[in-house]
C-alpha positions, 0 to 999 in steps of 0.5 A: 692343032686345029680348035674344034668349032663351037666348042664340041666335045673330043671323043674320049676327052671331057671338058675340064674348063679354062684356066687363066694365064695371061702371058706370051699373048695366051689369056687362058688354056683349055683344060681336058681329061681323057677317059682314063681320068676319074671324075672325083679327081677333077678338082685335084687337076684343076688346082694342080693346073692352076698352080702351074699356071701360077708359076709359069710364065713362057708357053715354052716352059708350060708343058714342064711346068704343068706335068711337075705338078700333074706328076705328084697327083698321078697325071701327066699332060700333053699340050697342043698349042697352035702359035698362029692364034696363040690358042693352048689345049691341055689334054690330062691323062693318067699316068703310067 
């Protein structure tokens, strides 16, 4: 994966925001939804994202973790971690 400079945006996907998590030397992930994904649903995400951040603690398990809880609301996440720099981006979609 390689991090979009300057923070511009991803066709298609829109800027959710971070979401804290201090473990396996990652301090945040970045949260994106795709086009598929209502705005009003936004803050639904977000605290389904911070429940898993909450009850995960290896970045291996994060992707299980975070689409458990994206799951009950009707979402699933794909995440993209390049180890190098230790950077995850989380992209939501709707779920089918």
């Amino acid at each position: 994966m390689t991090p979009v400079p300057g923070g511009l945006a991803v066709p298609g996907l829109r800027r959710l925001g971070s979401v804290p998590w201090n473990h396996d030397g990652v301090s945040a992930f970045i949260a994106r939804a795709g086009e598929d994904v209502p705005s009003y649903d936004d803050w639904m995400i977000r605290a389904a994202l911070v429940r898993g951040a909450i009850a995960c603690k290896r970045v291996d398990q994060l992707g299980r973790t975070l689409n458990r809880e994206l799951w009950m609301i009707g979402y699933l996440a794909r995440l993209e971690i390049d180890v190098s720099d230790r950077t995850v981006v989380v992209e939501v979609r709707k779920s089918l």
